[in-house]
Backbone as CSV, one residue per row, in Angstrom:
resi,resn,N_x,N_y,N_z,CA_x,CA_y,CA_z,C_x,C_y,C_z
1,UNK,-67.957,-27.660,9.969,-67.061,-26.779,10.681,-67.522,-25.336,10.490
2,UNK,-67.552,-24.759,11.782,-67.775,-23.080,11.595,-66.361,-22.816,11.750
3,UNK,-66.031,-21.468,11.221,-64.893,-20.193,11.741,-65.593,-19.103,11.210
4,UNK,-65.072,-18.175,12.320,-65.684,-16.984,12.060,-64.091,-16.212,11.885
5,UNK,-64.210,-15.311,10.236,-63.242,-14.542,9.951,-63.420,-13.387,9.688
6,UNK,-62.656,-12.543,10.229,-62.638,-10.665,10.221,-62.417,-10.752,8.802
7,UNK,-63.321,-9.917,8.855,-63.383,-8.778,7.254,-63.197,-7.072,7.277
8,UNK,-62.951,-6.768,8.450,-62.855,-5.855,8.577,-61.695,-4.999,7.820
9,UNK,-60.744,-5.178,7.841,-59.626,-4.568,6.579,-60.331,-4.712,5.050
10,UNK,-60.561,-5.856,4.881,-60.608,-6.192,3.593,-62.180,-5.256,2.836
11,UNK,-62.986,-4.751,3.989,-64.025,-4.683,3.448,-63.825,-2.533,3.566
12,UNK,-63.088,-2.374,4.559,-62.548,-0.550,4.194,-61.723,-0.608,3.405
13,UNK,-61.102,-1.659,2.882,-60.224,-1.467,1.651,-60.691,-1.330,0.160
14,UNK,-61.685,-1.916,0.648,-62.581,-2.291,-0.928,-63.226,-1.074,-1.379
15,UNK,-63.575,0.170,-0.436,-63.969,1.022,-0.839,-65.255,1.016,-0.964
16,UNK,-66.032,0.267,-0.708,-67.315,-0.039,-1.351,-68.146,1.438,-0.249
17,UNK,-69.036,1.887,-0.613,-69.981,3.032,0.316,-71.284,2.640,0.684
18,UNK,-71.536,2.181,1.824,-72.640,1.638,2.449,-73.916,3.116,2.481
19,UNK,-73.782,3.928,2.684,-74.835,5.042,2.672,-75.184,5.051,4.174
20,UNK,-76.628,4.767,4.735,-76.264,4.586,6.127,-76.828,3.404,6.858
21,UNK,-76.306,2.213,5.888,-76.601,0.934,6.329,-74.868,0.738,6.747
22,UNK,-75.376,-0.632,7.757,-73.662,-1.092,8.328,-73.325,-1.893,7.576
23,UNK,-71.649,-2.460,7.314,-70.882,-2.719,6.619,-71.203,-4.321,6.833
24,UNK,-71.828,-4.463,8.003,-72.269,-5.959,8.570,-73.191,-6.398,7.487
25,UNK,-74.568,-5.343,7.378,-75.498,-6.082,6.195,-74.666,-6.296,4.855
26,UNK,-73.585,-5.402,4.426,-72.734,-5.844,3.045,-72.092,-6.797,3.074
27,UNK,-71.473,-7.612,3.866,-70.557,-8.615,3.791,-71.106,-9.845,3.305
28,UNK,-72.764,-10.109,2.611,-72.661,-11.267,2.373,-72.504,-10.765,1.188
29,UNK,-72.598,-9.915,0.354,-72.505,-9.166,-1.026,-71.068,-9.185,-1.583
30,UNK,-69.795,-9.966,-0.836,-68.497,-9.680,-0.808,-68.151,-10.929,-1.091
31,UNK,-69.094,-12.594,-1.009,-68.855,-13.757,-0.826,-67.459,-13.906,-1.922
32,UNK,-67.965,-14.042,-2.887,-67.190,-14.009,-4.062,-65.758,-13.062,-4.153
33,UNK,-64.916,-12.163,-3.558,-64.080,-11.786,-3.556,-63.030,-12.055,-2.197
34,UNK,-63.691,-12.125,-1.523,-63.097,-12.767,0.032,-62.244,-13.833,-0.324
35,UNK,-60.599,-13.761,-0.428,-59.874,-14.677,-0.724,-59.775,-16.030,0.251
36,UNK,-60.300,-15.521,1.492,-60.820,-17.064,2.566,-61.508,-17.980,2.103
37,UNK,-62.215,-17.579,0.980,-63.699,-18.260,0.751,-63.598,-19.064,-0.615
38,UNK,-62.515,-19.042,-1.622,-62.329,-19.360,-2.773,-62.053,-20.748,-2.798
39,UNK,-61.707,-21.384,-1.634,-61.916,-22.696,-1.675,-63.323,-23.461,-1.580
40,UNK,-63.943,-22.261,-1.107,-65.803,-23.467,-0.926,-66.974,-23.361,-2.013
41,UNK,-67.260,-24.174,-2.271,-68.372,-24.317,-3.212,-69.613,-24.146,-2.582
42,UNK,-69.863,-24.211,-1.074,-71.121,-23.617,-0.719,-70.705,-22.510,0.307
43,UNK,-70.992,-21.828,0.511,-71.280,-20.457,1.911,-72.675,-20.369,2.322
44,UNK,-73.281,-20.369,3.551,-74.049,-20.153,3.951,-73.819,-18.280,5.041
45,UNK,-74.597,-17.843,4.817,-75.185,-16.337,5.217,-76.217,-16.503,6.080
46,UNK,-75.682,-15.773,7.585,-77.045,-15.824,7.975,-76.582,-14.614,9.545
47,UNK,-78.322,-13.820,9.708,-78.220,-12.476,9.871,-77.505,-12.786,11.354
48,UNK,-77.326,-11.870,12.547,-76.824,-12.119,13.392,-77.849,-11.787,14.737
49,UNK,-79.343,-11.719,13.862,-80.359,-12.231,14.814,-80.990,-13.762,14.699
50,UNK,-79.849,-14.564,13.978,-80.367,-15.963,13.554,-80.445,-16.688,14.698
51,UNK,-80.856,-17.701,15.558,-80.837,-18.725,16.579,-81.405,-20.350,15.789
52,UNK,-79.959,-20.876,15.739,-80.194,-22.487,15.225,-80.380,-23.196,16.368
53,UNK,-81.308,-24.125,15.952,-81.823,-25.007,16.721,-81.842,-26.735,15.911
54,UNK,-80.859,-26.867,14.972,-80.124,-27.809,13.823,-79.062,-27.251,13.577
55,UNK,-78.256,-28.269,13.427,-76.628,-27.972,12.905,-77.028,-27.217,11.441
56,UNK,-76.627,-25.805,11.461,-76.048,-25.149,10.312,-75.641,-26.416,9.147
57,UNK,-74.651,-27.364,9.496,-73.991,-28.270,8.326,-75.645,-28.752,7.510
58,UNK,-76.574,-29.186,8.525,-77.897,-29.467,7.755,-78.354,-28.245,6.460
59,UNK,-78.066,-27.158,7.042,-78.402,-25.525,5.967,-77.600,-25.918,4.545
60,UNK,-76.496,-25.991,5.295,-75.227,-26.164,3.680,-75.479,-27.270,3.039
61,UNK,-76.061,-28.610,3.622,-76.312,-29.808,2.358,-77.595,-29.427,1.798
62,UNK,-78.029,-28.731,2.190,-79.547,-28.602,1.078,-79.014,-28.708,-0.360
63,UNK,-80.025,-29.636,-0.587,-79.743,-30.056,-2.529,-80.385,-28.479,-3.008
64,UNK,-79.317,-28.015,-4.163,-79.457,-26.485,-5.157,-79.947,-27.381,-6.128
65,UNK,-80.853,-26.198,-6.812,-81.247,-26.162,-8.066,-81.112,-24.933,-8.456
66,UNK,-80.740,-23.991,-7.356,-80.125,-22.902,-8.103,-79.132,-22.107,-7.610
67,UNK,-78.561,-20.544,-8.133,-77.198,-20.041,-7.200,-77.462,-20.255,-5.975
68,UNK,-78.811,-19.568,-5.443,-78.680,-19.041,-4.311,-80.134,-19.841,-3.443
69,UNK,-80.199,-20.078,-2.395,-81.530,-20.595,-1.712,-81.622,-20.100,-0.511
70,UNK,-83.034,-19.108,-0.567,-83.207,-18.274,0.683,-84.607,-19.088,1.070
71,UNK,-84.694,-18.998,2.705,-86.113,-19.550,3.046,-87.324,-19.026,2.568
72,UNK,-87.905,-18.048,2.703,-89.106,-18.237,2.237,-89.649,-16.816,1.718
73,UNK,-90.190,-15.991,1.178,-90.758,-15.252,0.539,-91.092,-13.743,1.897
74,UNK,-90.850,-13.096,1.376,-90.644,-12.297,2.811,-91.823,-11.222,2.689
75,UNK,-92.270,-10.450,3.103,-93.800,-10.014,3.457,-93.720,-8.955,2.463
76,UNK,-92.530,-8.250,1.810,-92.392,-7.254,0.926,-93.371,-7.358,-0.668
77,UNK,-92.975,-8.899,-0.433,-93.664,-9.493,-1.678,-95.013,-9.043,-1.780
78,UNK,-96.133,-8.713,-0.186,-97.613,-8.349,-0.945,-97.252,-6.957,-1.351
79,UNK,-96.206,-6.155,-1.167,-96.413,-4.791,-1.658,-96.061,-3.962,-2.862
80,UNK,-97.220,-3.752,-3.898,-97.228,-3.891,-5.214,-96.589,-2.596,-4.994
81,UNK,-96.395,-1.683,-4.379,-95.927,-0.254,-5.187,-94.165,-0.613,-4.662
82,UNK,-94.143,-1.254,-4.003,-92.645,-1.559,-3.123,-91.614,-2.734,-4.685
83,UNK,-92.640,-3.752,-4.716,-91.832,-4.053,-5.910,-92.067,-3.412,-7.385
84,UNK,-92.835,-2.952,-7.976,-92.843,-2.157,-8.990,-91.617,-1.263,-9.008
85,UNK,-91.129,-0.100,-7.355,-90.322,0.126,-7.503,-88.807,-0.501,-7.338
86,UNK,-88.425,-1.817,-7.291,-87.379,-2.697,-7.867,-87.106,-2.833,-9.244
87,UNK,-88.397,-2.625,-9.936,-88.756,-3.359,-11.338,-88.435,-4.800,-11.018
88,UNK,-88.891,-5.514,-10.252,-89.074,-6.814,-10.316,-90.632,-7.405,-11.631
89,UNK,-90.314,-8.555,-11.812,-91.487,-8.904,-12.826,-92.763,-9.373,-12.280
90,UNK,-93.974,-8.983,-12.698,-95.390,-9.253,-12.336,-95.005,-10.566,-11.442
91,UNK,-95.403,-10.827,-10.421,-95.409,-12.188,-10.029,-94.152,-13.042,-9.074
92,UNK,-93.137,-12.140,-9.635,-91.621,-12.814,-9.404,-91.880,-12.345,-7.838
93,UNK,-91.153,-13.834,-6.587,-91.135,-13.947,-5.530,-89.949,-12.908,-5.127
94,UNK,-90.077,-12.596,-3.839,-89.199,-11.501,-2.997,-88.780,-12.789,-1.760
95,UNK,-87.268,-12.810,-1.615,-87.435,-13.558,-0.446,-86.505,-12.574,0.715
96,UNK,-86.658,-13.253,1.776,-85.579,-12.835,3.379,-84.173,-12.990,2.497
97,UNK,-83.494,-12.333,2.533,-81.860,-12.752,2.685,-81.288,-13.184,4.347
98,UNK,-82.073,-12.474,5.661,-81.566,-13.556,6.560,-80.657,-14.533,6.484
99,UNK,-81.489,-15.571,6.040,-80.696,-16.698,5.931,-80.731,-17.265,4.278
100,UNK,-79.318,-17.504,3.867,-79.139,-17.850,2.176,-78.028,-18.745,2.142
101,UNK,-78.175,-19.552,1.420,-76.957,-20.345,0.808,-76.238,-19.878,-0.066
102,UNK,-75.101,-19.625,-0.699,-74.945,-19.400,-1.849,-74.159,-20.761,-2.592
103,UNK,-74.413,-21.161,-3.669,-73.544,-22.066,-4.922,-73.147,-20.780,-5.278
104,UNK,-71.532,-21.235,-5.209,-70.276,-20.248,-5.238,-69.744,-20.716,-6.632
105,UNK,-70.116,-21.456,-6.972,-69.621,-21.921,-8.638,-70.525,-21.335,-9.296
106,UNK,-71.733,-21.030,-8.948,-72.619,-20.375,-10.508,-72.673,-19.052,-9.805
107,UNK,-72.584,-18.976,-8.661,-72.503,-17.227,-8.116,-71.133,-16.474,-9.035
108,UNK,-69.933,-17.386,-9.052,-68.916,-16.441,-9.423,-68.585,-16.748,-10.948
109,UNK,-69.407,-18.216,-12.072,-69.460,-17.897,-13.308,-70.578,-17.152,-13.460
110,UNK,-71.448,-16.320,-13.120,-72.371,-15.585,-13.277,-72.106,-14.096,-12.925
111,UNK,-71.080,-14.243,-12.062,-70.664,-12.678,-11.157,-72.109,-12.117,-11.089
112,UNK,-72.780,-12.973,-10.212,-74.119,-12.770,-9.686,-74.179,-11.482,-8.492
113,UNK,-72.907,-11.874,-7.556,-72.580,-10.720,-6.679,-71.830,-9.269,-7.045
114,UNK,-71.555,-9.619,-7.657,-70.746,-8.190,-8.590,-71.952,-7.642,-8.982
115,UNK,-73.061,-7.990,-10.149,-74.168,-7.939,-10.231,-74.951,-7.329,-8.897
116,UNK,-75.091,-7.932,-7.981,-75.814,-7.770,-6.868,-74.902,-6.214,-6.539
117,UNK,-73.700,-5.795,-5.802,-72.952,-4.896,-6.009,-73.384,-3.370,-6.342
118,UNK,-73.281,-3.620,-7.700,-73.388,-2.347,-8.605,-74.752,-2.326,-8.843
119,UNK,-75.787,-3.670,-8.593,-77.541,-3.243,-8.451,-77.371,-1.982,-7.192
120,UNK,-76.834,-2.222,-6.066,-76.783,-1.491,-4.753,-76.573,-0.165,-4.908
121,UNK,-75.549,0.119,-5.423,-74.927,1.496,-5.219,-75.441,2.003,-6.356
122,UNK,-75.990,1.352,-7.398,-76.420,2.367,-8.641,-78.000,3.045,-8.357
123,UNK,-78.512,1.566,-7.645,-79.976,2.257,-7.365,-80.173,2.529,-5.522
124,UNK,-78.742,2.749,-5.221,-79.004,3.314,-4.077,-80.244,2.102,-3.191
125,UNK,-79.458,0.997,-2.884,-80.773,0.192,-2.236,-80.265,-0.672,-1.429
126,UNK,-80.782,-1.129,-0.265,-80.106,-2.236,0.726,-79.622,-3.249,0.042
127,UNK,-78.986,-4.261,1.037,-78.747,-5.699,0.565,-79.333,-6.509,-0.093
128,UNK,-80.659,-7.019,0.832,-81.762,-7.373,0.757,-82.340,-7.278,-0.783
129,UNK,-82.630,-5.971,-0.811,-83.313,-5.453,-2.175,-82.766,-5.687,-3.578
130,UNK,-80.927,-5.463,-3.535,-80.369,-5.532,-4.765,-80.129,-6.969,-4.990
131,UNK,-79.910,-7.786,-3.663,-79.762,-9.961,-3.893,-81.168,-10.223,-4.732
132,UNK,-81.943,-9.340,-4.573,-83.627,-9.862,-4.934,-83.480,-9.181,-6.643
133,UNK,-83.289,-8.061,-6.756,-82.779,-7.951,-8.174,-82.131,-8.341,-8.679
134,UNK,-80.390,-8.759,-8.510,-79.858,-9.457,-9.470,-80.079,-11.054,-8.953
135,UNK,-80.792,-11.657,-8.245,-80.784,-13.053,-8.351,-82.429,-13.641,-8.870
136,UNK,-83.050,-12.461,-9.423,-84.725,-12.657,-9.508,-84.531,-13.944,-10.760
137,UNK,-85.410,-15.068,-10.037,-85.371,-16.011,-11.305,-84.794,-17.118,-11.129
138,UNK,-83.653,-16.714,-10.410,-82.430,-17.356,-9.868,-81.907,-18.149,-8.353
139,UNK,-83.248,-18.249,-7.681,-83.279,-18.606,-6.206,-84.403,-19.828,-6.332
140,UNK,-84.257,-20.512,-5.208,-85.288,-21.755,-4.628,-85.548,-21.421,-3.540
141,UNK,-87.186,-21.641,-3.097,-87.604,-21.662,-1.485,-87.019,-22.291,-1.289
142,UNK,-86.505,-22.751,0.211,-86.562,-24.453,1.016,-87.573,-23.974,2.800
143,UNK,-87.567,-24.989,2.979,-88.284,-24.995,4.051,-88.689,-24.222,5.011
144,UNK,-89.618,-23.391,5.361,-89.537,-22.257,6.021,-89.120,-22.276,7.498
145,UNK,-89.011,-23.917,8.066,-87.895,-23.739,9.299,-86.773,-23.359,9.388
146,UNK,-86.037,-22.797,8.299,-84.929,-23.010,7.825,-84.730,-20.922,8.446
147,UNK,-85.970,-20.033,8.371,-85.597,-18.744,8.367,-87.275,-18.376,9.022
148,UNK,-87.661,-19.256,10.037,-88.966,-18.812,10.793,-88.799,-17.722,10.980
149,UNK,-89.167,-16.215,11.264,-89.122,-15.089,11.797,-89.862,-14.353,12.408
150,UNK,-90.288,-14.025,13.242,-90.949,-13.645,14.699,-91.606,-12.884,14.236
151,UNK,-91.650,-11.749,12.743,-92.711,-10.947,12.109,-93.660,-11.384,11.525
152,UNK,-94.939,-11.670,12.370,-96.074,-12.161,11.565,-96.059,-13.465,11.890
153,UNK,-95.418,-14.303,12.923,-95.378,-15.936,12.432,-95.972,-16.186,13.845
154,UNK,-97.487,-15.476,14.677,-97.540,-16.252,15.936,-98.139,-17.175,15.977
155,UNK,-98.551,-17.992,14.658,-99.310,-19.090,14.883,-98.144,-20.363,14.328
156,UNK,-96.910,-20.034,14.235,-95.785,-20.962,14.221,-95.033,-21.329,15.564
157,UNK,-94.565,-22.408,16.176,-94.070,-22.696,17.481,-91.975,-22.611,16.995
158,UNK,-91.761,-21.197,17.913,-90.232,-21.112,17.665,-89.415,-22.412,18.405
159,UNK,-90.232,-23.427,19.074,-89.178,-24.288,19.721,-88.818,-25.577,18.218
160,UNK,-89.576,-25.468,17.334,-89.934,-26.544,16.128,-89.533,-25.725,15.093
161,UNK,-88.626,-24.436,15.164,-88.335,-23.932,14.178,-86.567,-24.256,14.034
162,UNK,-85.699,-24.770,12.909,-84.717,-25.046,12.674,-83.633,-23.643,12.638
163,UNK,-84.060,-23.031,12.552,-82.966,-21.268,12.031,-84.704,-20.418,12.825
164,UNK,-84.548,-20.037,14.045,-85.379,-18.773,14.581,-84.451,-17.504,14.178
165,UNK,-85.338,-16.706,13.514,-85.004,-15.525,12.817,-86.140,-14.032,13.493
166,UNK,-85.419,-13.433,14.347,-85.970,-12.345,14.530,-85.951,-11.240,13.821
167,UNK,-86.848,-11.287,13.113,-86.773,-10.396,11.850,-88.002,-9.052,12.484
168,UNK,-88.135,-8.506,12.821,-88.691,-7.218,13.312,-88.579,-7.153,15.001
169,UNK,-88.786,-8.400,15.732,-88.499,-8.360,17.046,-87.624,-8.883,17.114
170,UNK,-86.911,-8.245,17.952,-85.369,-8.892,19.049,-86.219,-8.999,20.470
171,UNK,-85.300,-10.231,20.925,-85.856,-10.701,22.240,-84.777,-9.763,22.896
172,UNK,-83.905,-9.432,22.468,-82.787,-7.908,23.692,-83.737,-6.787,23.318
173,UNK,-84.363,-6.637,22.711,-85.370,-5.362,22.025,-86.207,-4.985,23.250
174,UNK,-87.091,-4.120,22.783,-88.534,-3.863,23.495,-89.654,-4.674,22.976
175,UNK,-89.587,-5.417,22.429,-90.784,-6.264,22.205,-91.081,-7.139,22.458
176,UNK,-92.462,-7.455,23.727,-92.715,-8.471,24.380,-93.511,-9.796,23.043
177,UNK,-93.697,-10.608,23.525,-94.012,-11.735,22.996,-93.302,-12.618,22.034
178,UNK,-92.178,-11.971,21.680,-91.318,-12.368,20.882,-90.833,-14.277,20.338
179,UNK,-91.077,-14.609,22.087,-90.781,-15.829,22.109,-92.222,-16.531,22.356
């Protein structure tokens, strides 16, 4: 089952200060306090340039081995001066947040997102960047159909991709070849 629920009160109430990212990229950073959500043991996140081509319900049974499972390692990872400045560790993978699962039982005995949170606003850093700091260690690849993304992937076929992720091109964009 999908529903889609406004957060919009709950998330100007919270006070939280985006800088001059939208309140849209923060809301998966909120999983854990969203009183809608305290009944589920999994949440799935995913950006709102995602296009499934598999039932989502397939995303949420993926077997965890850990909090959180993002598809695949995202291109930030070759850039040594980009993670040095995270302080991420020699080696440690960078993935897409795009698309993520979260295990909401070790996300909220861990207050992994609270964590994630106050990584944000203390070092002043996107979504993306602070899920990759406080969850470093703490994530599993799964399948990279799962978060294909149109940056860098033209030797992948988007009709055989499970979650198409336009991650630098939008097909409403200016950028031809997209598809």
């Amino acid at each position: 089952r999908v529903e889609l629920v406004d957060v919009t009160d709950f998330m100007t109430n919270f006070g939280f200060r985006f800088g001059t990212y939208s309140i849209a990229a923060y809301v998966r950073l909120f999983a854990d306090r969203f009183p809608f959500f305290e009944p589920y043991d999994r949440i799935a996140y995913t950006d709102c340039d995602v296009l499934f081509n598999r039932s989502i319900n397939d995303l949420v049974g993926q077997p965890l081995r850990a909090p959180l499972l993002a598809a695949h390692d995202d291109y930030m990872y070759f850039r040594p001066s980009y993670r040095q400045k995270l302080k991420l560790a020699p080696g440690a993978p960078y993935f897409n947040s795009g698309v993520v699962v979260f295990d909401m039982n070790a996300v909220r005995e861990d207050a992994l997102l609270e964590q994630t949170r106050k990584t944000a606003v203390e070092g002043r850093m996107n979504d993306q960047n602070a899920l990759n700091v406080a969850f470093e260690g703490k994530w599993q690849t799964m399948h990279p159909n799962w978060n294909l993304q149109s940056l860098g992937t033209r030797e992948f076929r988007f009709s055989q991709a499970w979650a198409r992720h336009f991650a630098g091109g939008k097909p409403w964009g200016n950028q031809v070849g997209v598809e």
